[in-house]
Structure formats: C-alpha cells, structure tokens
C-alpha positions as CSV (number, residue, x, y, z in Angstrom):
1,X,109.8,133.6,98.7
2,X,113.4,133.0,99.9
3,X,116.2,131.8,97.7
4,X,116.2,128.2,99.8
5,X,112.8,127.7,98.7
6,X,113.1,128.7,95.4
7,X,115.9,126.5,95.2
8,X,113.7,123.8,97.1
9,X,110.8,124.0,94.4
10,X,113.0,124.0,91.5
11,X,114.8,120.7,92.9
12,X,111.6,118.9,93.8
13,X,110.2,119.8,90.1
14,X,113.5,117.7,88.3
15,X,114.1,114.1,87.5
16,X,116.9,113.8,89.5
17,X,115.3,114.3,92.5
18,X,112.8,111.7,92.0
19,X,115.2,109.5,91.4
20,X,118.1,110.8,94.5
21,X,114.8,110.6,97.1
22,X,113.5,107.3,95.8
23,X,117.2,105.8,95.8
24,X,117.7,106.9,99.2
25,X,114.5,105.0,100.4
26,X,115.8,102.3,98.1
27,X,119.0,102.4,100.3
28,X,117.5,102.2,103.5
29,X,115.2,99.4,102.5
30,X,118.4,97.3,101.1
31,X,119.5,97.1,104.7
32,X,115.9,96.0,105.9
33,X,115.7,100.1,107.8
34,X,112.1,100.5,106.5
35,X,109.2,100.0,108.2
36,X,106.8,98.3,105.4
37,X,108.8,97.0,102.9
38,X,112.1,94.7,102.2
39,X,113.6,94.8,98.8
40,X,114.8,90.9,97.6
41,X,117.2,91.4,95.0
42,X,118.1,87.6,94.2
43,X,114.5,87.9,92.2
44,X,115.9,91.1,89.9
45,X,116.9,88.4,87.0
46,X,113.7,86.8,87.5
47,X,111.4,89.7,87.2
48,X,113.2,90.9,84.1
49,X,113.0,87.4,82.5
50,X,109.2,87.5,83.0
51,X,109.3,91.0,81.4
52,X,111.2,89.7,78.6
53,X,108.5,87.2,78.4
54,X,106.2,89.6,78.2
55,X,107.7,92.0,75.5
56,X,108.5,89.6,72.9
57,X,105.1,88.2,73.2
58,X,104.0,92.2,72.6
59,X,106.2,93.0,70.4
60,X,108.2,90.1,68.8
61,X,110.8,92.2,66.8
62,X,111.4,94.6,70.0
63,X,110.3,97.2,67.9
64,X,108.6,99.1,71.3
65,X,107.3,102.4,70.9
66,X,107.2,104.7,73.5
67,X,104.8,104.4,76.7
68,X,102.3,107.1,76.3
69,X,99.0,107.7,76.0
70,X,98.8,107.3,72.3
71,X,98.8,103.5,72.5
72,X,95.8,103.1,74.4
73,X,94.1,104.9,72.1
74,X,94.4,101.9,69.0
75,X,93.2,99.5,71.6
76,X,91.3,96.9,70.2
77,X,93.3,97.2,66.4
78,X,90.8,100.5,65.7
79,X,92.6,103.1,63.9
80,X,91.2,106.5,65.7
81,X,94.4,108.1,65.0
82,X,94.1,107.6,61.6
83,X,90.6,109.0,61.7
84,X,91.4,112.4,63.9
85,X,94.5,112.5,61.4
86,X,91.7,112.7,58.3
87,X,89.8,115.4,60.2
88,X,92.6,117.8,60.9
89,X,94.5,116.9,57.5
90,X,94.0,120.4,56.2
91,X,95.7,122.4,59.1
92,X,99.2,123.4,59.6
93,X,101.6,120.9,61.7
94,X,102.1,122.8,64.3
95,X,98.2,123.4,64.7
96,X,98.0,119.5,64.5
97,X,100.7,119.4,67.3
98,X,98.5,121.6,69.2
99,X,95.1,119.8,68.8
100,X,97.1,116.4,69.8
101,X,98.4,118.4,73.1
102,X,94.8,119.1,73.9
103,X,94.1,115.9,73.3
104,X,96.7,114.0,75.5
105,X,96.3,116.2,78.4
106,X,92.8,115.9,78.9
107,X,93.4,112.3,78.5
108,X,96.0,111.6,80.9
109,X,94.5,113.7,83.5
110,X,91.6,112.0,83.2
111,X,93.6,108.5,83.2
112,X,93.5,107.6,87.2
113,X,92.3,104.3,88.4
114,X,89.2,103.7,87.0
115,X,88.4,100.6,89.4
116,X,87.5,97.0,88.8
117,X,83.7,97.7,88.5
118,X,83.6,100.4,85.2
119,X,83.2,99.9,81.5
120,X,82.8,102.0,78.9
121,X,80.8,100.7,75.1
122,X,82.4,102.6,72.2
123,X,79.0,103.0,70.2
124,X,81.4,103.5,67.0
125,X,82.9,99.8,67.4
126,X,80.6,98.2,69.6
127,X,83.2,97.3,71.5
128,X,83.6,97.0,75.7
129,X,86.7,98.8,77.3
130,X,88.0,98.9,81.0
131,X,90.5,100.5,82.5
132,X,93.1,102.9,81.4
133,X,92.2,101.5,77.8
134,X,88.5,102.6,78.8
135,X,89.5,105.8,80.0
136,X,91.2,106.1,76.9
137,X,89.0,105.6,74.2
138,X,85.8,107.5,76.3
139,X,88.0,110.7,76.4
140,X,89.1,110.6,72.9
141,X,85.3,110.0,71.9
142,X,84.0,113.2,73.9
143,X,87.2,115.2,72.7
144,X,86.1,114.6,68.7
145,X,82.7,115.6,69.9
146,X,83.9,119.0,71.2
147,X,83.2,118.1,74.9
148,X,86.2,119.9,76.0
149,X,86.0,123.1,73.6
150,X,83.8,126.2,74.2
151,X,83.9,127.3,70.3
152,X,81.5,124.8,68.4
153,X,83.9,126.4,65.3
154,X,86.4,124.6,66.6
155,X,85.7,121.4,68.4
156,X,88.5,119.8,68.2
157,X,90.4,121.3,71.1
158,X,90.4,122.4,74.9
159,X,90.3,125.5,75.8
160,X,90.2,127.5,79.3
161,X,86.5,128.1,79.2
162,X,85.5,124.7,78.0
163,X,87.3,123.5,81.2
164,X,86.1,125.2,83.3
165,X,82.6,124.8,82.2
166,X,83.2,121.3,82.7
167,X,80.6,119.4,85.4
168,X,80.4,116.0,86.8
169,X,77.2,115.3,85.0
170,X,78.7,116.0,81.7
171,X,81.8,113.7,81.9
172,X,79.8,111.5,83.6
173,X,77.4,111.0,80.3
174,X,80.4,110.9,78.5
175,X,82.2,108.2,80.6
176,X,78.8,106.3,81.1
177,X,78.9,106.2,84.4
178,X,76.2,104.9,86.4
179,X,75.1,103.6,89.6
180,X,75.2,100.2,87.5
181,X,78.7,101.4,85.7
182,X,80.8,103.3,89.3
183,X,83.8,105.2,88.0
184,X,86.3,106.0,91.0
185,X,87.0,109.9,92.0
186,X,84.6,111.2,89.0
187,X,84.3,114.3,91.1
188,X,88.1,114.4,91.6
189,X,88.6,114.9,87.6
190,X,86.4,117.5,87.1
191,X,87.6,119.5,89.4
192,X,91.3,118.3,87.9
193,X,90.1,119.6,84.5
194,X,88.2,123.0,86.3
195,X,91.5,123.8,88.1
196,X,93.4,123.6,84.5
197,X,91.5,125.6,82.6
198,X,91.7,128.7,85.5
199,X,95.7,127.6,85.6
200,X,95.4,128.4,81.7
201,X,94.1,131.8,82.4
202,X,97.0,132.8,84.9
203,X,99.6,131.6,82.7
204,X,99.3,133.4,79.6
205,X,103.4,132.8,79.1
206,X,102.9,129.1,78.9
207,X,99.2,128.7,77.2
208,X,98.5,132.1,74.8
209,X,97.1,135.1,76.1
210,X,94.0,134.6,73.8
211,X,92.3,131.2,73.2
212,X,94.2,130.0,76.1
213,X,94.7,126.6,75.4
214,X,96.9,123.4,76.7
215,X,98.0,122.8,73.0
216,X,99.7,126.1,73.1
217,X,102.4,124.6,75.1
218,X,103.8,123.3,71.4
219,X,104.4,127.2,71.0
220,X,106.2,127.5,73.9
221,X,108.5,124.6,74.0
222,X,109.8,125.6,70.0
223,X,111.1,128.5,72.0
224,X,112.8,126.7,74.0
225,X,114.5,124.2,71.3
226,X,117.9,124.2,70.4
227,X,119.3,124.2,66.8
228,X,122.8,121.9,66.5
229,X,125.1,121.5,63.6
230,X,125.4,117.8,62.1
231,X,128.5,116.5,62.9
232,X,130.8,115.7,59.6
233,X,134.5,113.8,59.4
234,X,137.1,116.1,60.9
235,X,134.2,118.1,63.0
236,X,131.2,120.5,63.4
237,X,129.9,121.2,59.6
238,X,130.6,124.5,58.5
239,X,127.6,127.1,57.7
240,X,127.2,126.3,54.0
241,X,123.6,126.4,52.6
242,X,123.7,122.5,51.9
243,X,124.7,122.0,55.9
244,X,122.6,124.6,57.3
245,X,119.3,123.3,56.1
246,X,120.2,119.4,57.9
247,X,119.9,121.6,61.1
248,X,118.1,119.4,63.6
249,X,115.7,121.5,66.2
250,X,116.4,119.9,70.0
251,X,114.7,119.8,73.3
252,X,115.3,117.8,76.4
253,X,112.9,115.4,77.4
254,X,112.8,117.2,81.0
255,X,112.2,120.5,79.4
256,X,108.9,119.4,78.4
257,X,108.7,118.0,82.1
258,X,109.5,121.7,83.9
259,X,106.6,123.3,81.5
260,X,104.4,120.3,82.3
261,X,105.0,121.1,86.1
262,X,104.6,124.7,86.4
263,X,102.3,124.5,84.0
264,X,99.8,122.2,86.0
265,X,101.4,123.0,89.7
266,X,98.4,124.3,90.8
267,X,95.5,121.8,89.4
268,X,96.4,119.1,92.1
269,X,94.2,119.2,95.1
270,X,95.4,119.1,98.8
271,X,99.5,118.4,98.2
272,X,101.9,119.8,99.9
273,X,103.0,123.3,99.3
274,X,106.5,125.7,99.9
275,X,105.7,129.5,100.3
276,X,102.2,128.8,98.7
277,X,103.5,127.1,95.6
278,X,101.4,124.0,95.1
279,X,104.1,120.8,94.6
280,X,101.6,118.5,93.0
281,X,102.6,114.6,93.5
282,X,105.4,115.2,96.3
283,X,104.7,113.7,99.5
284,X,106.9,113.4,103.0
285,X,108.3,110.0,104.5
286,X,109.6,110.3,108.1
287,X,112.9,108.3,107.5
288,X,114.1,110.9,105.1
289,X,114.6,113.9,107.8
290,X,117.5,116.3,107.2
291,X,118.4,120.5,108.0
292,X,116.8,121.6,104.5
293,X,113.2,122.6,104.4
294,X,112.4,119.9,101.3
295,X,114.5,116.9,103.0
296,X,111.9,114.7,104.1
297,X,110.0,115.4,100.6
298,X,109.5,112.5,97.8
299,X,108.5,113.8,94.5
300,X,107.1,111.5,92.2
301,X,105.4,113.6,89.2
302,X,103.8,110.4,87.9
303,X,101.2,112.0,85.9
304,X,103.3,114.8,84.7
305,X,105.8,112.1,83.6
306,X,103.4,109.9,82.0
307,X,102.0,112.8,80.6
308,X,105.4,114.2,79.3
309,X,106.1,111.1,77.8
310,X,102.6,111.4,75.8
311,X,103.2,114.8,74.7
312,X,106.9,113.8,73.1
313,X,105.5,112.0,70.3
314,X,103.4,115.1,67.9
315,X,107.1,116.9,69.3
316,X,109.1,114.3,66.8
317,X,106.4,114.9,64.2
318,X,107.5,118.3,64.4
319,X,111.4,117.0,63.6
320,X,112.3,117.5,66.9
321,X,114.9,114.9,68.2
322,X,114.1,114.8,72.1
323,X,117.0,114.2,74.0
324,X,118.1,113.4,77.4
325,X,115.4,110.6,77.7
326,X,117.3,108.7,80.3
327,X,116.6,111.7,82.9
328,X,113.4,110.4,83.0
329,X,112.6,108.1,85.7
330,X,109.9,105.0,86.1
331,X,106.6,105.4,86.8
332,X,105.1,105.2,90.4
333,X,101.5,103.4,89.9
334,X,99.9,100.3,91.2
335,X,101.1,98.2,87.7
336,X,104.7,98.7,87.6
337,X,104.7,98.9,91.9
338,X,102.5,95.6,91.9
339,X,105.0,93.8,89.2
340,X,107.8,94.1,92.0
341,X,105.4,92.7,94.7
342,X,103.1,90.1,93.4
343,X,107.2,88.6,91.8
344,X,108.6,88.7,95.2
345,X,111.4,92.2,94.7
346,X,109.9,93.5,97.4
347,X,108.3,92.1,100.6
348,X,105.8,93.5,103.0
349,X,106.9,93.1,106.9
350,X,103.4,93.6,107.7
351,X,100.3,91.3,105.7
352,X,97.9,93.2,107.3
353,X,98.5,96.0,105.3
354,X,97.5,93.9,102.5
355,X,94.2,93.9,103.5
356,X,93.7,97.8,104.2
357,X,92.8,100.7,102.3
358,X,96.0,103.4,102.2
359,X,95.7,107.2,100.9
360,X,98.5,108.1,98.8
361,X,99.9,110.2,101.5
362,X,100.5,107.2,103.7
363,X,103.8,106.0,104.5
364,X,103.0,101.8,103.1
365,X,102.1,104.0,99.4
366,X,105.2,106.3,99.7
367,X,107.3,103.3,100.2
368,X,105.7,101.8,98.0
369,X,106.0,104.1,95.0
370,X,109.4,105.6,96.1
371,X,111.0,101.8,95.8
372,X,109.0,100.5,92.7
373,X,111.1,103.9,90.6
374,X,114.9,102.6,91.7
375,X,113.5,99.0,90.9
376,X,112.6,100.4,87.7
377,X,116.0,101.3,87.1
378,X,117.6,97.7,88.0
379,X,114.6,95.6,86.3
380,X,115.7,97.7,83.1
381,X,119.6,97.3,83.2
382,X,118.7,93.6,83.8
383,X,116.5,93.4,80.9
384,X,119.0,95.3,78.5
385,X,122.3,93.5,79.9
386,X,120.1,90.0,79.3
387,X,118.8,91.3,75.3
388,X,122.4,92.5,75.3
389,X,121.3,96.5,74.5
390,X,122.4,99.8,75.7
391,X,120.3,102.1,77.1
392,X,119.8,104.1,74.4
393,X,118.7,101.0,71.8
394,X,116.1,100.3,74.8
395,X,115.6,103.2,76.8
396,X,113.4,103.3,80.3
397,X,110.2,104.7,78.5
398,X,110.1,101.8,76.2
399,X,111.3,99.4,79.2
400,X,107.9,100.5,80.6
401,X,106.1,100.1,78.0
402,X,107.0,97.0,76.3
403,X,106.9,96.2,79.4
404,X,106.7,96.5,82.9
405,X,103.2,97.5,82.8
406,X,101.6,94.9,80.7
407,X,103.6,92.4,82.9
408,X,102.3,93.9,85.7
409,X,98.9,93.7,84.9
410,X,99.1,90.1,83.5
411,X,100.7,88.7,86.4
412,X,98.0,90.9,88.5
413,X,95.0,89.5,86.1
414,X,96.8,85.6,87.6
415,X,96.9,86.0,91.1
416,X,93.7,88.2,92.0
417,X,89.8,88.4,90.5
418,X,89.7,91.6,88.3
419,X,93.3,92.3,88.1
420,X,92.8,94.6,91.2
421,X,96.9,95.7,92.7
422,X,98.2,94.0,95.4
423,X,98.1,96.9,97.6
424,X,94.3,98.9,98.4
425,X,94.5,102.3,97.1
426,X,92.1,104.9,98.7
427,X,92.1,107.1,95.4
428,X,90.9,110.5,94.3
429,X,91.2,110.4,90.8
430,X,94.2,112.2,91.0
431,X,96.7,110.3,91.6
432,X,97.3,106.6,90.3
C-alpha cells in the first residue's frame, strides 16, 4: 500500500470527511446541479419547528439524552437495564463496561431495517415490538440468554467463537421469524455477526489475544485516554495530592469512531475497497470526480456512528468526559432522510423514483443520504438558534435523538400505511 492510499483510507475513515463529501453534494444540489434531488431551504425553519414540536412533546424539560442504542432498550417503560444491572452488580466496572460493549454491538449490528411486516412478542412482558424498538429488545433477550457467548460460564457476553458459530436458524428462533413474521436481510446479519467474530481473531490489538471479545475494546480505548489538569483561578492546578486526584480521564468522541472502523472494516459485505482494505459504508457518486484516487468517494459510516454513539455511554460510567462530540456528523438512514423529504427540504426531480426499489449503491440513495447529513447540520443550528442554545447545551447526537428521528418517523406513520420511508430501499441488512 502506497502512502496516497494510506492517506486515502485514513481520510475516508474520519468525520470530517463525511461531512466535506456530503457538503459538497449539498453544494451542488443548492444550485439545482444534481440529478435526483433539489434542496428547498425556505422550509429549514419549518422542519425544525416540527422537530421542536416533537421534542418537547418527548421530552418536555429538554432534558435529551444521547441517541443510542440504550434507549430502545426501555421501550415500553420496562426497566431491562436495571435488571442486566442486577445480574452483573458483583463485577468490576470496567468488566460491566465490557459486557455492555458486547451488548451494544451485537445490537446495533443487528439493528437494520426490519421492514413493515415483522414483530417480535417479548414473552417476559407480553408485550408486541416492531422495528428498531423490536430489534432491540429481541437482541437484548437472546444476549441475557447467552445466544452470543460460547462459554455457558459466562453468558453474558460475545465472544469470537460464539459469533462465528452463529447460524440463520438460531437468530432466526430468537427474532421469531417466520414465514408469517418476514424479517428483511436475516441472512445478511448472520453473516454480519460471522464476519465480526473472525475480525476479532485477526485483531488481537483491538479485542484481547485470549477470549477475544467486542467488549475488550473498553481496554483499548483507556489506552488511548487522556489525563488533563482542572483548570483553577490564575491557571492549570498545580500537582498537589488534593488537585491530582480531580484528574479527569478524556477521549474524543472520534477516537472511539477510528477503533470502531478498523475495528469492524472488514465485516461489511461487497463495499468498496483501496489496496484490499475493505471501506465499509463508503460509496461513489459521479458528480464528485477529481485527480485523487478517493475523490468520487462518499463515506457515511452510519452504523459505526450510531454505534459509536451507543458505546459512549458505559465510557462516561467509567468517568470518562468524551469530547469533541460536535465532530460527529448526522445520521444517513431512511428516518432522518425521509424527515427532509416527506417536509418538503428536499425535492425529487423525478416521482418515478418514488415508486422504485434503489440498492444503497445507487446514485437516488447516495444523494439521498449524502444531503439528509448537511441538512442535519442546518435543521440543528435552526432548532438551537430558535430554543436559543449553543451547540454544546444541545449538541447533534441529542438533536437526533430528541429528535429528528422520532419526527421522522411520526410524520412517516401520517402520510404512508406502516410508516414505510418515502424512498424504496432494496436492503441487505447491512446498511439502513
């Protein structure tokens, strides 16, 4: 590998070049230069009204926690947290760090578009889930039952072997999926999971070199924290015992994000690659063409971002303070992309493509995706310049949360049967 495409990789693996590719397309569609999609800005104020709406109905006090995977997990008021919390009370809290990393990864990776049709009845509650909420609750339910663990000492974790061992038939019991109860790209996250526990093997740096785990990624990222001094009047605190032991451990928000990448780089089927090296959700758009071998690339890293966000919570229970959140860009799915079209921020050219399927690859999805992150970006500075808050009182992951998704989805739940997007997605299970 060449230092261009090492440089290439490293780029397409950061933040900031989500957000530099999806602002160009952004540029380009602000002068009407795309081919699928217009962007109408006079409906920005609008859109973020109807997400203000939307958050103080959610949460009244704007009191929004972050959006990640540990919300869907209390759906319906039921306190499994509180109950894996009882299970695991007598371990260490970096062990319970660990066990909640297994957790969330499994989770998210498992957390693609379930489609309109499935449901899944926690026998605990006797309550009926769809969705990501679904999604949810099924995979925490097989993870306490040691679905994802090849030690029946220790089921509450995933671990290289217990992915691998992993089969449709398996997940599919534990999703209920039937020909009654159809679950989209079931075969598409087994083989997600298969390919992540042989990733674990090869990457003994990032996941322990025995008991090769997804959790052990808490181990790795405390190596890579930072230790600052608390600022006093008249500057830095001086090394005194009393000031020493305020220390406060740091790690940036898109540290987690590079370990989440090359950790899971190669898991992702049939994506684009540089010198071999697997580039996960990074796809190519035509109008983006340049002398540099990545020009023409998008990156996107939805479900690494989604996921980082997830995995930043048991970090602050370890008294890490996570900075640099603002790095962090929107994310590309069908909820927060089908907010901006079903409210009228963005226009097709084209209705027929309404009425198609599209693979993620296409150009209408890139678009698609690439524009709903910049509109992200506007919808929140709208939203805090209107609640009269600064980006770090109401940053972009609780933006999202509070939110952009929920308002997607309600306004989604008004217009169409099922709350199916506005857009057709041909999906793998890997993707949205």
């Amino acid at each position: 590998m060449n230092t261009d495409e090492q440089q290439a990789i490293a780029y397409l693996r950061t933040p900031a070049a989500i957000r530099e590719r999806c602002d160009r397309l952004f540029n380009l569609a602000c002068t009407d230069s795309l081919q699928h999609f217009r962007c109408n800005l006079n409906k920005l104020d609008a859109v973020a009204n109807y997400v203000i709406e939307v958050m103080r109905d959610e949460y009244p006090d704007l009191n929004i926690p972050f959006h990640s995977r540990w919300r869907h997990f209390e759906v319906g008021n039921i306190g499994r947290l509180a109950q894996l919390e009882e299970k695991i009370s007598g371990l260490t809290p970096t062990e319970k760090a660990q066990i909640k990393f297994d957790l969330a990864i499994v989770s998210v990776l498992l957390d693609a578009g379930a489609g309109g049709n499935w449901q899944y009845h926690e026998p605990q509650t006797g309550l009926v889930f769809s969705r990501s909420e679904g999604l949810a609750v099924a995979s925490f339910r097989m993870f306490c039952e040691g679905a994802f663990s090849s030690n029946p000492k220790y089921p509450l974790q995933a671990d290289a072997l217990g992915l691998q061992k992993l089969t449709v038939e398996k997940l599919a019991k534990g999703f209920q999926v039937n020909q009654a109860n159809p679950l989209l790209g079931i075969e598409g996250r087994v083989k997600l999971l298969q390919r992540l526990g042989r990733s674990i093997v090869t990457m003994p740096q990032l996941f322990g070199v025995e008991n090769g785990r997804p959790g052990n990624l808490v181990n790795y990222l405390l190596t890579k924290s930072n230790s600052t001094l608390p600022l006093v009047e008249g500057g830095v605190a001086g090394w005194g015992v009393q000031q020493a032991s305020t220390l406060k451990q740091q790690l940036a928000a898109s540290t987690v994000l590079s370990a989440v990448l090359e950790g899971l780089g190669n898991i992702w089927p049939g994506r684009l690659a540089i010198a071999d090296v697997n580039l996960g959700d990074v796809w190519q758009h035509s109008a983006l063409m340049g002398n540099h071998i990545s020009d023409s690339y998008v990156p996107f890293h939805k479900l690494s971002q989604w996921l980082t966000y997830s995995l930043l919570e048991p970090l602050q229970e370890l008294d890490l303070e996570v900075t640099g959140l603002g790095e962090m860009t929107g994310l590309p799915e069908y909820r927060n992309g089908g907010l901006c079209l079903d409210l009228g921020l963005l226009e097709v050219k084209d209705t027929a493509i309404l009425q198609e399927r599209h693979l993620p690859g296409s150009e209408v999805i890139v678009e698609w995706r690439a524009l709903t992150v910049s509109l992200l970006d506007k919808i929140a500075a709208s939203i805090r310049q209107q609640l009269n808050l600064n980006a770090t009182q109401l940053p972009l992951v609780k933006v999202l949360q509070g939110g952009t998704w929920t308002a997607g989805r309600k306004i989604a739940n008004q217009l169409r049967v099922g709350g199916v997007p506005p857009l057709q997605l041909e999906s793998d299970g890997t993707v949205f």
